[in-house]
N, C-alpha and C positions, 0 to 999 in steps of 0.2 A: 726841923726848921726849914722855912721854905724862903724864895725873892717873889712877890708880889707885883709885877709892874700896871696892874688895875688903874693905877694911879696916872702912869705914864700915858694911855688910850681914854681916861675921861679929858686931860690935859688937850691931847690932838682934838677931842669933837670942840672943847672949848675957844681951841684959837684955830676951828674950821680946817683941820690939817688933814691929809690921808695920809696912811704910812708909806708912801712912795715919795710923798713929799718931806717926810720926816729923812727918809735915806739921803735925798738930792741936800736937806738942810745940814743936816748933821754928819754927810758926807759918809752915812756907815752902808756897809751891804744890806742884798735882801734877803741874805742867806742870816745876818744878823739881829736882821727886825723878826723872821720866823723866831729863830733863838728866843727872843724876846717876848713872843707870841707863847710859845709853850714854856713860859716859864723858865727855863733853863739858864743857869750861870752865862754870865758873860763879862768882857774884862771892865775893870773900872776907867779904863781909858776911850770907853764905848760911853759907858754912863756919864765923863765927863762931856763927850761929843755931844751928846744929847742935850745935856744941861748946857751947855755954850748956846748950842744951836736954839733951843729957846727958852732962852735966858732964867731958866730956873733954878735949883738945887735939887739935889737929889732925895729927897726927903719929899719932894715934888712928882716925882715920878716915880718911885718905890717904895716898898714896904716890905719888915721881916713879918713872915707869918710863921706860927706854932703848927706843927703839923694836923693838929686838933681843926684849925681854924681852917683848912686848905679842904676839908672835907667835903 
């Protein structure tokens, strides 16, 4: 079982963002949006920063995937 964030990068081209603006918004690193980029864990205190910063839930920017489906 995998985190998904596909969800989170159709979101940025939808409301025009680059991920450097995603960092200045939601005040995270860039060492944490790479995190983000390969898929890899990160705290849920990040995922809520995100979702503040533009104004979604998380269900809006992520997804579990099956390792089946990560292929």
């Amino acid at each position: 079982m995998a985190i998904s964030y596909k969800r989170l990068w159709k979101l940025l081209i939808d409301k025009d963002m680059k991920k450097r603006d995603l960092e200045k918004t939601a005040g995270i690193s860039h060492y944490t949006v790479n995190k983000l980029n390969r898929g890899e864990n990160v705290t849920t205190d990040v995922l809520a920063k995100i979702c503040l910063a533009l104004n979604c839930t998380m269900d809006d920017i992520m997804e579990v995937v099956s390792d089946d489906e990560k292929s």
